[in-house]
C-alpha positions as CSV (number, residue, x, y, z in Angstrom):
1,X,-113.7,-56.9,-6.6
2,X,-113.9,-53.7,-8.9
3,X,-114.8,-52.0,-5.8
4,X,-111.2,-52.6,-4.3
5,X,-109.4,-51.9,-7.5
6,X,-111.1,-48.5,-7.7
7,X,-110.5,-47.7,-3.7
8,X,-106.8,-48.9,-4.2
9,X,-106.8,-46.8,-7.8
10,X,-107.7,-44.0,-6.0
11,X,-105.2,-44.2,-2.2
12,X,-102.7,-44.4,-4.8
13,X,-103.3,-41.2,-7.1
14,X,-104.0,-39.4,-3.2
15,X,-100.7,-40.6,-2.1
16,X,-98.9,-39.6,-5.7
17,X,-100.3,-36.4,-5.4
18,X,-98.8,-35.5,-1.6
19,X,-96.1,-37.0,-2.7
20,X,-95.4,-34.2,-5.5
21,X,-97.0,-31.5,-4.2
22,X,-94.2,-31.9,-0.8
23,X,-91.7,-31.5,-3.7
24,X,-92.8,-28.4,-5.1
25,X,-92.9,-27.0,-1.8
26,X,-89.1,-27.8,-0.5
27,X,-87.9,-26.7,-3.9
28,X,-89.9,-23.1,-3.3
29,X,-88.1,-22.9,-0.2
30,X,-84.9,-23.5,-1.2
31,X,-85.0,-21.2,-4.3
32,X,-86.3,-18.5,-1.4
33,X,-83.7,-19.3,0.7
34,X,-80.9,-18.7,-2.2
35,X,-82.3,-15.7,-3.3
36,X,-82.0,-13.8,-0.1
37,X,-78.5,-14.9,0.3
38,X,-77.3,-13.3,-2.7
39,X,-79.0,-10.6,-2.2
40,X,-77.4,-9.7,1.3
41,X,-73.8,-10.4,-0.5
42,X,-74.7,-7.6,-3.2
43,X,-75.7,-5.1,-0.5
44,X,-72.4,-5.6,1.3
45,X,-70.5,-5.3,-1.7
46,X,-72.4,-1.8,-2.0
47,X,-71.4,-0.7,1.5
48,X,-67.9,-1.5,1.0
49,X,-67.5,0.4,-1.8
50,X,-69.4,3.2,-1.4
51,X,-68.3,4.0,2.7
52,X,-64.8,6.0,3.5
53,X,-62.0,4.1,5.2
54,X,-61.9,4.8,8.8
55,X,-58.6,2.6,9.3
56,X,-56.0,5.3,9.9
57,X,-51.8,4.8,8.6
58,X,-49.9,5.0,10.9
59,X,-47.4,7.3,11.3
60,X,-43.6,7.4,11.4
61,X,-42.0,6.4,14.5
62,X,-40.1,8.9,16.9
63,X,-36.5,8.1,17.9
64,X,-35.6,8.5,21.4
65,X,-34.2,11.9,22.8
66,X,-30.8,12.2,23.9
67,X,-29.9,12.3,27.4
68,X,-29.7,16.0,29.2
69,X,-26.1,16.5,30.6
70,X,-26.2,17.2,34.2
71,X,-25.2,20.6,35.9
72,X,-21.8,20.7,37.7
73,X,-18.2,19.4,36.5
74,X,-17.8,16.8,34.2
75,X,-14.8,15.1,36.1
76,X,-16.7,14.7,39.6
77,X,-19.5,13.6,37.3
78,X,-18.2,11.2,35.5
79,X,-16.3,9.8,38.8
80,X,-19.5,9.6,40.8
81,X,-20.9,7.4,38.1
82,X,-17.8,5.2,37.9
83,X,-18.1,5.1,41.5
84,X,-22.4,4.4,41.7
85,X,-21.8,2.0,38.9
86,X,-18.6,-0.1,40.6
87,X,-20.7,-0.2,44.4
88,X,-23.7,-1.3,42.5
89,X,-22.1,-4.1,40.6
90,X,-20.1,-5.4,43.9
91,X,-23.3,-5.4,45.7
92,X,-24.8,-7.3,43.0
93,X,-21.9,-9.6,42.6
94,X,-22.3,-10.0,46.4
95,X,-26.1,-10.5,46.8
96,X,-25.4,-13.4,44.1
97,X,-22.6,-14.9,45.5
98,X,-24.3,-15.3,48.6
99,X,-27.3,-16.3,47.5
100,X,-25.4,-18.9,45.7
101,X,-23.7,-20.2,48.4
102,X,-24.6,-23.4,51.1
103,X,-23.7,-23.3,54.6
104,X,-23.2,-26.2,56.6
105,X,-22.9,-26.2,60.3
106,X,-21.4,-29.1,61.9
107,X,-22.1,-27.8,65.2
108,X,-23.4,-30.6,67.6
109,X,-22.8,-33.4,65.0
110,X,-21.2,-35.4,68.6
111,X,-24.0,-34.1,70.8
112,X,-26.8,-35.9,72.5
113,X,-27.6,-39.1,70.1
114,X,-31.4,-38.5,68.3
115,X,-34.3,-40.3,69.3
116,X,-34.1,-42.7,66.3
117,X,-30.7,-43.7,67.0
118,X,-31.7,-44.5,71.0
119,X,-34.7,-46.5,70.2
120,X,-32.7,-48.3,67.7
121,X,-29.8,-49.4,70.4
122,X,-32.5,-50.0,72.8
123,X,-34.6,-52.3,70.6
124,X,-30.8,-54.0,70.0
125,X,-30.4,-54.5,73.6
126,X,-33.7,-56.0,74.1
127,X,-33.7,-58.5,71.2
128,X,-30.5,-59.2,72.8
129,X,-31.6,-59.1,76.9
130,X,-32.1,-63.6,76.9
131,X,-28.7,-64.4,76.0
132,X,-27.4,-61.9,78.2
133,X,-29.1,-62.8,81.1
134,X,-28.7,-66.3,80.6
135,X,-24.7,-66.2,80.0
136,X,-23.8,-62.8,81.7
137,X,-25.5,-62.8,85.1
138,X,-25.8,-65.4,88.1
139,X,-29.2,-66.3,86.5
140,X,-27.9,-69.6,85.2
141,X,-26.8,-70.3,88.6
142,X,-29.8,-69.7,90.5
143,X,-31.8,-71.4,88.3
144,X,-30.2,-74.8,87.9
145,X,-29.5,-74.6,92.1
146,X,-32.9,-74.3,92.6
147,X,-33.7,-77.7,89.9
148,X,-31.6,-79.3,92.2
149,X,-33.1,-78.8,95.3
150,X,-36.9,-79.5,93.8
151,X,-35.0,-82.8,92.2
152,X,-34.1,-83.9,95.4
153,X,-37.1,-83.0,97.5
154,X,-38.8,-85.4,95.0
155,X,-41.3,-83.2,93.6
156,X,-41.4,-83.4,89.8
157,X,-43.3,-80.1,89.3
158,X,-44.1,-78.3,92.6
159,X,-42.9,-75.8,92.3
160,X,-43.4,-74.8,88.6
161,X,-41.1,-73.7,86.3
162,X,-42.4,-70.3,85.8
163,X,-42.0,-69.8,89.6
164,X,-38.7,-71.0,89.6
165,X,-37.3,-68.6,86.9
166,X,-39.3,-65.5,88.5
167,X,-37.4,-66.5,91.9
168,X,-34.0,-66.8,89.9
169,X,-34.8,-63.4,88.1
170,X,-35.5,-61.4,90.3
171,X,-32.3,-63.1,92.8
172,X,-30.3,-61.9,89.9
173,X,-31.4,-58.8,90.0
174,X,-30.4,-58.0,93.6
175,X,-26.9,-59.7,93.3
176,X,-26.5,-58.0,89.8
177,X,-27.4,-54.6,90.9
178,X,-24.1,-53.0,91.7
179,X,-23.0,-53.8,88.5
180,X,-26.3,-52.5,86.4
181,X,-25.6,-49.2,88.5
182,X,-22.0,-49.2,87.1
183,X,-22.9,-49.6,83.8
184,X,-25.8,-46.9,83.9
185,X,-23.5,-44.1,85.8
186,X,-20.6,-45.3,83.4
187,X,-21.9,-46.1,79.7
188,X,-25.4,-45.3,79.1
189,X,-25.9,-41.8,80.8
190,X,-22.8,-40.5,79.5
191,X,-23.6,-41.7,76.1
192,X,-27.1,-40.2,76.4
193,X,-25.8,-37.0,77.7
194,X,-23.4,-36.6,74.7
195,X,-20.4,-36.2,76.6
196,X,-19.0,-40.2,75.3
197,X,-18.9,-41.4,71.7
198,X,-20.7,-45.2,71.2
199,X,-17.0,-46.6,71.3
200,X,-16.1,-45.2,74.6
201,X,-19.6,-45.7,76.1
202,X,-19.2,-49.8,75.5
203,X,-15.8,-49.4,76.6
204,X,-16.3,-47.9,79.4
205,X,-20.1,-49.8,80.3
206,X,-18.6,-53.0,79.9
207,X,-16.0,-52.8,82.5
208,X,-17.6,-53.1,85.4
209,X,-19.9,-56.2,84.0
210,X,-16.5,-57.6,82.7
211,X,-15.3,-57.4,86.4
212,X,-18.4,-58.9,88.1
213,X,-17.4,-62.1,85.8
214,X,-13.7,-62.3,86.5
215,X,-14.4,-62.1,89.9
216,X,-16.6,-65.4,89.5
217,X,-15.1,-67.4,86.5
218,X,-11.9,-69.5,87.8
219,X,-8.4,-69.8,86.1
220,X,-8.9,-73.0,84.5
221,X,-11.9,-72.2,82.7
222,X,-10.3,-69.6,81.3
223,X,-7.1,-71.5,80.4
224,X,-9.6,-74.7,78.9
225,X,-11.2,-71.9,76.7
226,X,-7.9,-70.1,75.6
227,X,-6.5,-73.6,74.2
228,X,-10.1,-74.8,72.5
229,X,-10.0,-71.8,70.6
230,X,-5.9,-72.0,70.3
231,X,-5.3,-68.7,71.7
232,X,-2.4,-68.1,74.1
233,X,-3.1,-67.7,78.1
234,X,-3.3,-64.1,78.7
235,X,-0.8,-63.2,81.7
236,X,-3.0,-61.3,83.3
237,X,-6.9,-61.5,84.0
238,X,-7.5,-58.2,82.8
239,X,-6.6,-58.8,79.4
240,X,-9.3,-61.8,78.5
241,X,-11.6,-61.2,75.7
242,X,-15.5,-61.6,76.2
243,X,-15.5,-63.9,73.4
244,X,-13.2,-66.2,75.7
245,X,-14.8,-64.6,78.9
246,X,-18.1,-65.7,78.7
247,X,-18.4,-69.0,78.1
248,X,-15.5,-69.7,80.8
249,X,-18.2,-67.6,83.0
250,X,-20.8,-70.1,82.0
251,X,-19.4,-72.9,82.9
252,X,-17.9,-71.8,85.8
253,X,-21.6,-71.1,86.8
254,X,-22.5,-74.5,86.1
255,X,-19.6,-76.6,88.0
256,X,-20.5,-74.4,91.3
257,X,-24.5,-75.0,90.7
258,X,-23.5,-78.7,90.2
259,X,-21.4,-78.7,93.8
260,X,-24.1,-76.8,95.5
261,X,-27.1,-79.6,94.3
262,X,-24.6,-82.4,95.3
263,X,-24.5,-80.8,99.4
264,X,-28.6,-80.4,99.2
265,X,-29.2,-84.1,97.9
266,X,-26.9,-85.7,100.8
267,X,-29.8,-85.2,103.4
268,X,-32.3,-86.4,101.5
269,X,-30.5,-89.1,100.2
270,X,-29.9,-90.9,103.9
271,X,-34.0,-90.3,104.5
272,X,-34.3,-92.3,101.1
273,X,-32.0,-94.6,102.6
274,X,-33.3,-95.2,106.3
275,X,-36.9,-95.4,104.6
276,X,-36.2,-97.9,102.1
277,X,-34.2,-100.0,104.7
278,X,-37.1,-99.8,107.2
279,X,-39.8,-100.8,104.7
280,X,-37.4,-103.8,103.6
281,X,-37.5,-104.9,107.1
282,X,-41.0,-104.8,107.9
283,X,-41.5,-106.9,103.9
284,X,-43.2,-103.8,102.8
285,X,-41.4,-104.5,99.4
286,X,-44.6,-103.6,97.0
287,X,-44.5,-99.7,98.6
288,X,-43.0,-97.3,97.4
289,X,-39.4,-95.5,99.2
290,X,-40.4,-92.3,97.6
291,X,-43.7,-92.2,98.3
292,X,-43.2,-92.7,101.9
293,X,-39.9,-90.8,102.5
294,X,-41.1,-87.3,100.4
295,X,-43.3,-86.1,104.2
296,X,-40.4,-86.4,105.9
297,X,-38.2,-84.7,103.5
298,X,-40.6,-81.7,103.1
299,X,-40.8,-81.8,107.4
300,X,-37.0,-81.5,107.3
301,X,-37.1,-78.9,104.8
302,X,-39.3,-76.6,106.3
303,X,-37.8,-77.1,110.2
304,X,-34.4,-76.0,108.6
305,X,-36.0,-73.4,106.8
306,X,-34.6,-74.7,103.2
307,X,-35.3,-72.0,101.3
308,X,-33.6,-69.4,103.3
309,X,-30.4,-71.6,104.0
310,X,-30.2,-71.8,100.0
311,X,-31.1,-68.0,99.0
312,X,-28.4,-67.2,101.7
313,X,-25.9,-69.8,100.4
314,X,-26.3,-68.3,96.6
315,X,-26.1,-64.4,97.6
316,X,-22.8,-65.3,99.3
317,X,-21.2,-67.0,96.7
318,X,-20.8,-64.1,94.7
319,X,-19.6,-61.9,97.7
320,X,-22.8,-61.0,99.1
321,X,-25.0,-61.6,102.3
């Protein structure tokens, strides 16, 4: 036990003694380091007292010289200047008013219509292309017609639908072709060309498709229409809106598609006839008239070449074929 007091005795009087003896030595340093400072400020203070200034004054300023008169006459001079100074100002005045100036050319403002505005009337017409064709052509026609004459054959979906619109389509197409060529050559070229405003290209376009539907709507569609929408009768033709136009046109369409299905169904209806009056005779009562009469409607269909006699039919109703 007095062992350990003396050993701990003794690590602390080592550890006392580094302890002060680190003291006395950053103290020494510092007193070093303060003395060499002050003496570097006392030897500048020396220098700068001792040394010449080699700032120099500086000296007065000069004024500027007069100017030098030229050699020569003092009138012509003095007029030359007045002269050099006036040109000099007016081109100045000139060069500013022109660069402060904004030109604007007008030229070709009615010209050819720009890309953007084309693509804009064409995407128009396009959204627009179904209710035209529908209401403004002999699509309508063709269309229900040819219902008709699958109705009465007794087929309730040969041929398909798809088929029978491509059919009608493109049968539009050919009867409405005189009048597409009219509206090309008379509204859209010349308004692409420049050489017609919009105003006087839709004028102009529309006549000829305007035409093509007078030629086909009749008088009392048009007079039906006029009192719905309590307008007065127009004296002449020529002088009916579209918004009166069309849908006399429509329905025009639909009364003649109507008369055209009643003449196919006549045929067909005296083989329904003769069929179900034979199979009532022979007590067949449990079979089917339709069943048994649709071979001999499509064998009478196909020996008087149907299809043609109908394609013919509608092309000549609207003064064609």
């Amino acid at each position: 036990m007095t062992h350990v007091r003396r050993a701990a005795t003794l690590v602390a009087l080592l550890f006392s003694g580094l302890v002060i003896g680190f003291g006395l030595f950053a103290g020494a340093a510092s007193a070093a380091s303060a003395t060499s400072a002050t003496s570097s400020v006392s030897a500048g203070a020396a220098a700068g007292v001792g040394a010449p200034s080699l700032v120099r004054a500086p000296s007065d300023p000069v004024g500027p010289t007069g100017p030098t008169a030229p050699s020569g006459s003092s009138g012509s001079t003095s007029s030359t200047d007045s002269t050099d100074s006036t040109g000099t100002s007016s081109a100045d005045s000139t060069d500013s008013s022109d660069a402060n100036s904004v030109d604007v050319n007008l030229k070709g403002i009615t010209g050819k219509p720009s890309t953007g505005v084309s693509v804009i009337v064409a995407m128009t017409l396009l959204s627009l292309l179904p209710a035209i064709v529908l209401t403004c052509t002999s699509f309508t026609k063709i269309l229900v017609v040819l219902g008709l004459t699958r109705n009465a054959l007794g087929l309730q979906q040969t041929p398909p639908n798809q088929v029978l619109a491509g059919l009608a389509l493109f049968l539009s197409l050919f009867i409405m072709a005189p009048v597409l060529h009219g509206i090309n050559e008379k509204g859209v070229q010349p308004y692409l060309d420049g050489t017609k405003t919009s105003a006087q290209a839709w004028h102009d376009g529309s006549e000829p498709l305007k035409k093509f539907m007078l030629h086909n709507t009749q008088d009392d569609q048009i007079e039906l229409l006029s009192n719905v929408a309590k307008r007065p009768v127009p004296k002449d033709r020529e002088d009916v809106s579209m918004a009166t136009l069309v849908p006399a046109f429509v329905l025009s369409e639909l009364k003649q598609a109507f008369i055209i299905g009643f003449i196919i169904f006549i045929p067909f209806l005296v083989i329904d006839l003769v069929v179900s009056g034979a199979l009532m005779a022979l007590g067949m009562m449990m079979m089917p008239p339709v069943m048994v009469s649709l071979p001999f409607k499509l064998l009478l269909f196909v020996m008087v070449d149907g299809w043609a006699l109908i394609i013919k039919a509608l092309v000549a109703s609207y003064g064609g074929g």
